[in-house]
Structures are given as C-alpha cells and as structure tokens.
N, C-alpha and C positions, 0 to 999 in steps of 0.2 A: 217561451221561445221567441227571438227575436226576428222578424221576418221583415223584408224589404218591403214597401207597397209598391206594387206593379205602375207606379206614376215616378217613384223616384228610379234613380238610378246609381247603379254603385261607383265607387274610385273609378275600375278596370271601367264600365262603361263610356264613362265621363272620359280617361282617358281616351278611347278608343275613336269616343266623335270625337275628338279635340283633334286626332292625328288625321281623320278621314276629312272634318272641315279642313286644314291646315296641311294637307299633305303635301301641295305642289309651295307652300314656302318648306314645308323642311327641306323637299327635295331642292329646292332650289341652294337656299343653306347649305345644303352638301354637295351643289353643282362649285358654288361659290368657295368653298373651304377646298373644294380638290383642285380647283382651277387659281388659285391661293398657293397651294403646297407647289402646284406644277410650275407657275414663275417662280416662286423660292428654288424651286430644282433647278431651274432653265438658268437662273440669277447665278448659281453656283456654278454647275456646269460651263456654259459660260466666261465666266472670270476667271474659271480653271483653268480653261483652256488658256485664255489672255496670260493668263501667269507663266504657264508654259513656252506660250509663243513669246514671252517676254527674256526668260531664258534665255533660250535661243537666239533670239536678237541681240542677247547681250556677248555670247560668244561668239559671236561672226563680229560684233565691235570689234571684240578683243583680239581677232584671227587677222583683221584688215591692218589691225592696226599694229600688230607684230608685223605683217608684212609691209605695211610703211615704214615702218623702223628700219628694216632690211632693205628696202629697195635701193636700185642704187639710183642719182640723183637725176639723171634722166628718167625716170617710170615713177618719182616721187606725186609729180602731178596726176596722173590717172588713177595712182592707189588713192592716193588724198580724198579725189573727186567720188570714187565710189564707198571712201569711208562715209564720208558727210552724207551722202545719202541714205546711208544707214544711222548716222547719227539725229539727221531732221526727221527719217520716218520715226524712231523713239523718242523723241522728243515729241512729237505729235500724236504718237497714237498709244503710248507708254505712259502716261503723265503720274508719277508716284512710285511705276514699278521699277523693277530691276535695272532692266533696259535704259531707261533714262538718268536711272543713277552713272551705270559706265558708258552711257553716253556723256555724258554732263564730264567727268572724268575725265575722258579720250578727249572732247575737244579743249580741254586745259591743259591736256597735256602737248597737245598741237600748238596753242600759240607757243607754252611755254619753249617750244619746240625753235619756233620761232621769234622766238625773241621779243614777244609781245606782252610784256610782264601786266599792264594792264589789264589786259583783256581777260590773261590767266589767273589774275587774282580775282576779278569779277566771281568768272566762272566755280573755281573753286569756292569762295564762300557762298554763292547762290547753290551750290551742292550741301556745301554743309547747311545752310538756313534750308533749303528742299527735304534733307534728311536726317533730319536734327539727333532723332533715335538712334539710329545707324552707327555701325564703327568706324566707316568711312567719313563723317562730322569733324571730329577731332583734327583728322589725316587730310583733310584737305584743306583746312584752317591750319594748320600748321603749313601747308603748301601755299599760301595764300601770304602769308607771311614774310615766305621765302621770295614770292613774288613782287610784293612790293618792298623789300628790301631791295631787289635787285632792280627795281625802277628808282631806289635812290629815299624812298620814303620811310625813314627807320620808325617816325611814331608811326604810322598807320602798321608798319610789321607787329611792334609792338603789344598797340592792341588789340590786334588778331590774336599773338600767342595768349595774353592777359586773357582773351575770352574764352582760350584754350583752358585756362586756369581754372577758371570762373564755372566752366560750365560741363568740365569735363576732368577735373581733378582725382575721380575715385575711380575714375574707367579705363584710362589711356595711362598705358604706360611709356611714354614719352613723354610724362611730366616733369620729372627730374631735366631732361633736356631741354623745355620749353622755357623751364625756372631760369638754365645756363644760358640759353638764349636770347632770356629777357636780360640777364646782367650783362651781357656781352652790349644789347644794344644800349643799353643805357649810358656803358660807356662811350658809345661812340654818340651819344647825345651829350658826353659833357654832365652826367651825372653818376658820376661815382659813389657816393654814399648810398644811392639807388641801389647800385650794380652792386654792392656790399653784403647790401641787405636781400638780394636773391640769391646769391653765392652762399649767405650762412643758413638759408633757406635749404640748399640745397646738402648741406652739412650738417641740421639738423633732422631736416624730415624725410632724407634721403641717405641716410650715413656710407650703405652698401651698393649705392650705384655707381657703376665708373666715371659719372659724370664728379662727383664728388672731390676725388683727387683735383683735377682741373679746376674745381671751382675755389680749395683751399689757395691756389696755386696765383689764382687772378687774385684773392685777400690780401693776400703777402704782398703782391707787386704793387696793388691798387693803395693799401697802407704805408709800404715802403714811400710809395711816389705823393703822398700828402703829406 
C-alpha cells in the first residue's frame, strides 16, 4: 500500500499553501480584473451615451437649419447665429460622430447658400476625406464638384468626380451621372475625344440608365461637329 510520509505533502496541500502564502496577490488579481471589466463597462456606457447625445445634436442641426431655410430674410441672421453654434459645439465635442458628419454638411451647405463656392467645396471634401466609409463620401464629392465648377474651375470639378469614380464606383449609384458629368466637362475643356470616351462609357457599362440616352445624344453631336 502506498502511503504519504507525514514530511511530504500532497497536490491538494501544496496547492492549499500556495493559495494561503499568495492569497492577498490573487485577491488583488481579482481586485484588478473587476476594476478592469468596470472601465471596459464605464468606456462603453459612456460612448453610448456620447453616440446618443450625438444623435440628437445631429437633429436639432437639422431642425435649425430647415428653420433657416425658412426664415424670412430679416431673422436669417439669429437663426444662422444659433445654428453655428450648434454646429462648433459638434465639431468640438463630436469629432468622428454623427453630429459632426451633419455638421460638416450644414455648414457647406451655408456657404453654398451663400455663394461661397470656395469654402463649400473645402468643406465638402473635408467631409468626404472625414468619412471616407460613409454614404455621404461620394455625395459630397460630387457637391464639391458642383462647387468648384461653379467658382469657374472645371478641372479641379473634374477631379473630384474622377475620385468619385475611382473610389466609389461599386457603391454610389450616381455613377452613371458622374461618367455624364465628366464628358460634359471635358467638353467645356476643349476636349472632345475625352468627352467621347465617358459618353460610350456610359453606353456600355450603363446601357439602362436614363443617363444613357443623353449621353448617345452628345456622340452624335460631338462626332457630327469634328
């Protein structure tokens, strides 16, 4: 029969000092792993809230600034004054979320409002580079576009749409229109076999958009007139 001697001692004992010498590290170990979980909880909680309160901030943009639109041109300035304030607190305390997305938005949509094509094309691609993932990327690269067309700059519209192409071809369905868009400016650049070659683009890899017709329509002319 196999017998202990009364000098050694078994597993379970062994174990049992190991826990009594070392008890105030386990415990501590376990002060440390719940005090661990508890920022992980506080971290989410937290940011939950942020996301929520981001929300919200985003639709009172959106409430101010339907009532800017509406105002009439006397009270234009105080709604203004109290959008922008809502527009720097997202900006400041937002940086990523919602809120500074239709911040970023509303105030491009302000200059564009105003006649500030500059500014508004900034802003918009600084939204689309901010939110690159997003569906709004595409959409305000294409506003961006529109913007500095409208300050006179056809290549820099250009290659705003081209980056539309580029970076957003399998997502945005406003491709087909961005393709017309690019032939259009090309003709107003003076290159036509450019403009040609986005038009039959938009003819072959587009056949069922209503862009399509339109775009057979500038071949015909654009071939007739060379």
């Amino acid at each position: 029969m196999n017998t202990v001697k009364e000098t050694e001692m078994t597993s379970a004992e062994k174990a049992a000092m190991t826990l009594k010498n070392n008890k105030k590290y386990f415990v501590m170990a376990g002060i440390a792993l719940l005090l661990i979980l508890a920022a992980i909880g506080t971290v989410e909680y937290f940011g939950n809230q942020k996301e929520e309160r981001s929300v919200v901030l985003a639709e009172d943009i959106d409430a101010e600034y339907q009532d800017y639109m509406t105002a009439a041109e006397d009270d234009k300035a105080a709604v203004k004054e109290n959008l922008m304030t809502l527009i720097d607190e997202a900006k400041a305390d937002y940086s990523g979320l919602y809120a500074e997305m239709r911040a970023l938005n509303t105030e491009a949509l302000l200059y564009a409002d105003e006649e500030k094509w500059s500014d508004a094309a900034a802003l918009f691609t600084a939204l689309a580079d901010g939110f690159s993932d997003s569906y709004i990327a595409p959409v305000s690269l294409i506003n961006a576009a529109a913007m500095k067309e409208e300050e006179g700059d056809a290549e820099a519209s250009a290659a705003l749409l081209q980056r539309v192409l580029a970076e957003y071809k399998d997502v945005s369905a406003d491709i087909p229109e961005v393709i017309f868009n690019l032939g259009r400016l090309s003709e107003s650049m003076a290159d036509s076999q450019k403009a040609i070659e986005y038009y039959e683009m938009i003819s072959s890899d587009y056949s069922s958009s209503s862009w399509t017709n339109l775009a057979k329509s500038r071949i015909i002319a654009l071939k007739a007139g060379s």
